[in-house]
DSSP file (Angstrom, degrees, kcal/mol; ACC not computed):
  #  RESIDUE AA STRUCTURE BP1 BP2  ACC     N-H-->O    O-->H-N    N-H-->O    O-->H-N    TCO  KAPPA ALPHA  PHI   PSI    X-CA   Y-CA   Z-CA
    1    1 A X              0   0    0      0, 0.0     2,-0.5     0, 0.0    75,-0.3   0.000 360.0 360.0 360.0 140.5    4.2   -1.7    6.8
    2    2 A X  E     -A   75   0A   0     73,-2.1    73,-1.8    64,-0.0     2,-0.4  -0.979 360.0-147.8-119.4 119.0    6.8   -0.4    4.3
    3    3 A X  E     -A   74   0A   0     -2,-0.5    71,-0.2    71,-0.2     3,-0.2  -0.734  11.1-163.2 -85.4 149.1    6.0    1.2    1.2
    4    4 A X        +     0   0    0     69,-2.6    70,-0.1    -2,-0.4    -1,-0.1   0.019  64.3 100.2 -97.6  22.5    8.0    0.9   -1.7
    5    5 A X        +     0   0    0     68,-0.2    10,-0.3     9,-0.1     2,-0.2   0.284  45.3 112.1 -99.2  17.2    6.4    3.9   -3.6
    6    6 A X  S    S-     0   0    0     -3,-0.2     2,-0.5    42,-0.1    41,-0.0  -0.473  70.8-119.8 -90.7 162.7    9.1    6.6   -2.9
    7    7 A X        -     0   0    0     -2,-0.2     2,-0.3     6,-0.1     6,-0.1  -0.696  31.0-179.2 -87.8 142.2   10.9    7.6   -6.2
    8    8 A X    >   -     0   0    0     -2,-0.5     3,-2.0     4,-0.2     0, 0.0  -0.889  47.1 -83.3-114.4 168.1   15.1    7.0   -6.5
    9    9 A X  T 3  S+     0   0    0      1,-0.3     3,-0.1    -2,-0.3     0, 0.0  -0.345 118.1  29.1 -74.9 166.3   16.7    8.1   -9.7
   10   10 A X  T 3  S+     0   0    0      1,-0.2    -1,-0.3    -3,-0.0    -3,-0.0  -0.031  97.0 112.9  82.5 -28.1   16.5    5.7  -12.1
   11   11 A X    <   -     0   0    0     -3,-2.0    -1,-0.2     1,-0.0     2,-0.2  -0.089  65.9-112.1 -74.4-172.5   13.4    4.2  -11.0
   12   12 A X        -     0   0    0     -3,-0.1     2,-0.3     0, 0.0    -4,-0.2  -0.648  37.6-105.0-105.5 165.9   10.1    4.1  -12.5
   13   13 A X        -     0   0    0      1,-0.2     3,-0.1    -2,-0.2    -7,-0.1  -0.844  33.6-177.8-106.4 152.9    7.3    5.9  -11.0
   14   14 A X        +     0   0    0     -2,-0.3     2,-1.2     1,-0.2    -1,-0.2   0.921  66.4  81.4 -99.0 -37.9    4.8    3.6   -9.1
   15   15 A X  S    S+     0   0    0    -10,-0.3    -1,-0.2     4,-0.1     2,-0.1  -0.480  71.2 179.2 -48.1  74.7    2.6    6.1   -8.1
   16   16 A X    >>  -     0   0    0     -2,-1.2     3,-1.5     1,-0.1     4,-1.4  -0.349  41.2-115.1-106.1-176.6    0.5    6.6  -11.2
   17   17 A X  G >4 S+     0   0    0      1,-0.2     3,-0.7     2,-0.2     4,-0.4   0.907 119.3  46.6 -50.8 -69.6   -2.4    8.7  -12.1
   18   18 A X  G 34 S+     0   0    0      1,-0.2    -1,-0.2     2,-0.1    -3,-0.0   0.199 118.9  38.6 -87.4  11.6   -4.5    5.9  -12.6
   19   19 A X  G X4 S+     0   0    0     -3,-1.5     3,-2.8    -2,-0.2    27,-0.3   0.305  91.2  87.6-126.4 -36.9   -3.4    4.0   -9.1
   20   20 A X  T << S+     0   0    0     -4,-1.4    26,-2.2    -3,-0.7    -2,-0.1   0.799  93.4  43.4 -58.1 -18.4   -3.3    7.2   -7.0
   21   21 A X  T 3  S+     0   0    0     -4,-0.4    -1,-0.2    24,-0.3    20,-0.2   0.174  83.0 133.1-110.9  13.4   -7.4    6.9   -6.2
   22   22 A X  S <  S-     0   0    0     -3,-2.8     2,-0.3     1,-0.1    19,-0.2  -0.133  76.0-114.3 -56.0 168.3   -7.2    3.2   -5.5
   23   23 A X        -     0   0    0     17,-0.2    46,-1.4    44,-0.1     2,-0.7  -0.702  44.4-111.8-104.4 163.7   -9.0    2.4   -2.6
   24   24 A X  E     -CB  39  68A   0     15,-1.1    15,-2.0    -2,-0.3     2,-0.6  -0.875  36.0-163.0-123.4  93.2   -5.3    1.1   -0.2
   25   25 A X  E     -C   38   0A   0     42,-2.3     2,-0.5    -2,-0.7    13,-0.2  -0.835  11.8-168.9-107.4 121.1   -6.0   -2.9    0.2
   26   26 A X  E     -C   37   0A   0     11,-1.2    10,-1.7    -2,-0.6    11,-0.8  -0.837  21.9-173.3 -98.7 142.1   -3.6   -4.4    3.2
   27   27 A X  E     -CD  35  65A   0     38,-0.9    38,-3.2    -2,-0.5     8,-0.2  -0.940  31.2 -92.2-129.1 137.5   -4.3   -8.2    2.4
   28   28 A X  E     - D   0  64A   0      6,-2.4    36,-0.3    -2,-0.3     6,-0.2  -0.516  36.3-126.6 -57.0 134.9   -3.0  -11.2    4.5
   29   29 A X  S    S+     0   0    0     34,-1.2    35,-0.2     1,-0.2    -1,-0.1   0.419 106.9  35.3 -30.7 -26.4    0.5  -12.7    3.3
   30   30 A X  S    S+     0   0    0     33,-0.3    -1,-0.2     1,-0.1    -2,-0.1   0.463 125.9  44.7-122.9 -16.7   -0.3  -16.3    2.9
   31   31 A X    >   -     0   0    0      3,-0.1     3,-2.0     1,-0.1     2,-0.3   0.149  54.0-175.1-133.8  69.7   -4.0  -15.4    1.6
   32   32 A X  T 3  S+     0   0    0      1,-0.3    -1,-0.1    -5,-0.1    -3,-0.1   0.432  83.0  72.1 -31.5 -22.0   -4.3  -12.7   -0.8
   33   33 A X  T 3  S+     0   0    0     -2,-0.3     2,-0.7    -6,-0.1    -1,-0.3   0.832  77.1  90.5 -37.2 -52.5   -8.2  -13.4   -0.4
   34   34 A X    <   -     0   0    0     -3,-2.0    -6,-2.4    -6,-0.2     2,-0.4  -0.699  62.1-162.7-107.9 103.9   -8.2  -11.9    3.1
   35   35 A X  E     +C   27   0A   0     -2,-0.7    -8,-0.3    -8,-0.2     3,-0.1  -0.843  17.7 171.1 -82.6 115.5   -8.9   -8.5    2.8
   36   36 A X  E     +     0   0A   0    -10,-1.7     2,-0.2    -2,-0.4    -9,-0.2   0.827  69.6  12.1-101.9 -57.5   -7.5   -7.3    6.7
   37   37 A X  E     -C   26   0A   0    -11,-0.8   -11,-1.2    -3,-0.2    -1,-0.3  -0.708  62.0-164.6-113.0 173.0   -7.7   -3.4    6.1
   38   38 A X  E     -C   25   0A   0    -13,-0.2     2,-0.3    -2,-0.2   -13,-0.2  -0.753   8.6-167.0 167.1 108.0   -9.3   -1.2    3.4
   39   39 A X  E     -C   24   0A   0    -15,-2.0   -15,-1.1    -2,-0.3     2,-0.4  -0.729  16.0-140.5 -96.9 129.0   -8.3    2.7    3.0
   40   40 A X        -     0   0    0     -2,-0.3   -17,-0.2   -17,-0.2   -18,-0.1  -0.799  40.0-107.8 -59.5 134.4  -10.4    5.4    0.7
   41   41 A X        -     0   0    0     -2,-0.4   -20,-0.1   -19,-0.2     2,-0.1  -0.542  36.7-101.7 -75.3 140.2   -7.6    7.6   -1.0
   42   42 A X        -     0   0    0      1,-0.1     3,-0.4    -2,-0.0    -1,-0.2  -0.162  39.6-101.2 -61.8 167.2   -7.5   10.8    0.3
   43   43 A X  S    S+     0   0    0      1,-0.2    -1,-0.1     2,-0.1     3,-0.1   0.741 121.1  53.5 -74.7 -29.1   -9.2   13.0   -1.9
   44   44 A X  S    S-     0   0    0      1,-0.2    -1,-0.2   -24,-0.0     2,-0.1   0.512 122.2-106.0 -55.5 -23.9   -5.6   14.6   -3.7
   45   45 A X        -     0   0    0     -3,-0.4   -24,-0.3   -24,-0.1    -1,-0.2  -0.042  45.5 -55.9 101.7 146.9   -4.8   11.0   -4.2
   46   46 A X        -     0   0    0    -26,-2.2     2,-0.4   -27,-0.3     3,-0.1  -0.181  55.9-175.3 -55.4 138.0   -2.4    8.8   -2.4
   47   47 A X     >  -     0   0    0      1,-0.1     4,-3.0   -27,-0.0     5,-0.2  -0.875  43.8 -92.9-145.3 161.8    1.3    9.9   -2.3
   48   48 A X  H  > S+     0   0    0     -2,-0.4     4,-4.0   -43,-0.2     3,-0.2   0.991 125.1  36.7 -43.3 -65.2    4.6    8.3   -0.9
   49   49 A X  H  > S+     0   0    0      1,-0.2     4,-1.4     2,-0.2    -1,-0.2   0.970 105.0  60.7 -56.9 -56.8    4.0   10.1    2.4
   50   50 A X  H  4 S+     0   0    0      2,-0.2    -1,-0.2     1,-0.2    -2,-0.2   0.853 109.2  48.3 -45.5 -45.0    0.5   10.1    2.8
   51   51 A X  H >< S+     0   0    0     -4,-3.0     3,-1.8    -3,-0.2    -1,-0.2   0.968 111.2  51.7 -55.4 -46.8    0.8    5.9    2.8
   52   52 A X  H 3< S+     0   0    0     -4,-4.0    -2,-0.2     1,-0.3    -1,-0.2   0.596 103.8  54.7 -82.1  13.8    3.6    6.0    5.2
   53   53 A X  T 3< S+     0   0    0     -4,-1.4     2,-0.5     2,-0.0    -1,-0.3   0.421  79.9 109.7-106.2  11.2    1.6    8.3    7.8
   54   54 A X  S <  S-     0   0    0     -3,-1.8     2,-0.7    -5,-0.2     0, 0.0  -0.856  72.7-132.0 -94.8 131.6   -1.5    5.8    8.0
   55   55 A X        -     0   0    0     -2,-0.5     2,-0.4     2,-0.0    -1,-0.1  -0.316  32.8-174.2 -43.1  32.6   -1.5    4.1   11.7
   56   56 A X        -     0   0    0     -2,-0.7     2,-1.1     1,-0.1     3,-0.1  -0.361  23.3-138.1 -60.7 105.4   -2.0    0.3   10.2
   57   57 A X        +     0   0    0     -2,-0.4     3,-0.1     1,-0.2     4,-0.1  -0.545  48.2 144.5 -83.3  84.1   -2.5   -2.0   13.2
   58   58 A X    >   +     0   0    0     -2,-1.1     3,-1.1     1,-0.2     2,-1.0   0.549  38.1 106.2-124.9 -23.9   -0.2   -5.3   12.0
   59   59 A X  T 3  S+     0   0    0      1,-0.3    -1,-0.2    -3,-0.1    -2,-0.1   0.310  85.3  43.5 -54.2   5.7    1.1   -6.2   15.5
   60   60 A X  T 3  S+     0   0    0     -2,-1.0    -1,-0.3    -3,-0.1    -2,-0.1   0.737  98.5  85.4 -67.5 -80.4   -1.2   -9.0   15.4
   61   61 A X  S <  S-     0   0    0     -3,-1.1     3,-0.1    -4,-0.1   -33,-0.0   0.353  73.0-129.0 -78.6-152.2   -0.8  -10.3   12.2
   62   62 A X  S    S-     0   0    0      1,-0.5     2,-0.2    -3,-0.0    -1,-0.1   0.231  80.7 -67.3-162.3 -42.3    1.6  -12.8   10.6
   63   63 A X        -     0   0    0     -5,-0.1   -34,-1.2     2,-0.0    -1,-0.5  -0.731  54.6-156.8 169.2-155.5    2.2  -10.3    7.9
   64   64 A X  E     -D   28   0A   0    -36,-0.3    12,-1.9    -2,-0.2   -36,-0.2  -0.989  12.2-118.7-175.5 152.5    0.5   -8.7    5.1
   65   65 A X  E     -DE  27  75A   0    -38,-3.2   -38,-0.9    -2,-0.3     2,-0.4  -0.522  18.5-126.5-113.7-169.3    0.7   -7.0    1.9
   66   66 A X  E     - E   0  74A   0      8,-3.8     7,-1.4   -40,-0.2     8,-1.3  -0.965  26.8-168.7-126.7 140.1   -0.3   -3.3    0.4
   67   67 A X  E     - E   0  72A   0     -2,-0.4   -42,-2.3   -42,-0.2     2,-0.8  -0.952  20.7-177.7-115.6 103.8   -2.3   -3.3   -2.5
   68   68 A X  E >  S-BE  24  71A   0      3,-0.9     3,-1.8    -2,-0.2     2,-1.3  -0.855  84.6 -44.2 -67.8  98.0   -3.2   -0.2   -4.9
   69   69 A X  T 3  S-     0   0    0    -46,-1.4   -50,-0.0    -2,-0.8   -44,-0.0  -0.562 117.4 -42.1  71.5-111.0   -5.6   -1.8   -7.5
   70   70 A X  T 3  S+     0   0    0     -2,-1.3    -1,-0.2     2,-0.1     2,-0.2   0.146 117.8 117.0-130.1   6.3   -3.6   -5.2   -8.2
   71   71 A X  E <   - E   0  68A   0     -3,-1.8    -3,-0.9     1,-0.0     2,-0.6  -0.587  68.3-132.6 -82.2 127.9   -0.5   -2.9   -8.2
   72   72 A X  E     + E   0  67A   0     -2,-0.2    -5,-0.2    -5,-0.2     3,-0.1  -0.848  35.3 164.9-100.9 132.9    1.9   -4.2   -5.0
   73   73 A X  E     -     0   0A   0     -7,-1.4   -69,-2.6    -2,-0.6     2,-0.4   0.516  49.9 -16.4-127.4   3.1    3.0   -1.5   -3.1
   74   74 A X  E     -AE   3  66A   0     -8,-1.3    -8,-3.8   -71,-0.2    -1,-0.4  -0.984  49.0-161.3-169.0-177.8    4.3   -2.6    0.2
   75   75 A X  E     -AE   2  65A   0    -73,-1.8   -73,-2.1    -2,-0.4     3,-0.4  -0.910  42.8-111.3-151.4 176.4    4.5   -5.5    2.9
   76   76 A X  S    S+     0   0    0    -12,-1.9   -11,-0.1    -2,-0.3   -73,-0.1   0.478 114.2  52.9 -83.3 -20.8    5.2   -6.2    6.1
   77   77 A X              0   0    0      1,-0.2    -1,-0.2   -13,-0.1   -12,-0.0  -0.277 360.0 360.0-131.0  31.4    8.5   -8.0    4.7
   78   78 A X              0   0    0     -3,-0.4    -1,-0.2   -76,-0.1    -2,-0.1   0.326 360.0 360.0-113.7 360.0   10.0   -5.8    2.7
């Protein structure tokens, strides 16, 4: 899985106060229905690093995307 939440200049930041205590929903790629994994935010709130250090077991799967709320924050395809 690849997040897209690290900051470069110029960008906006994605990580926001009000996303950072989402519960972290990895959803199948062709059916955004099919919830495959489901994370609790650590208790500081989710950070760039903190996503990319979660084990997420996608050898399997066909791919899949990262959800924060309804906010997209990574894929398998990115």
């Amino acid at each position: 899985m690849k997040f897209i939440t690290d900051v470069l200049p110029g960008e906006s930041v994605i990580l926001t106060t009000s996303l950072i205590h989402c519960h972290l929903q990895i959803v199948d790629l062709f059916d955004k229905a099919v919830v495959i994994f489901e994370y609790s935010p650590p208790a500081e709130g989710w950070t760039h690093e903190s996503l990319c250090a979660l084990d997420i077991p996608l050898e399997r799967l066909r791919g899949a995307d990262a959800y924060l709320g309804d906010t997209w924050v990574g894929s398998t395809e990115v």
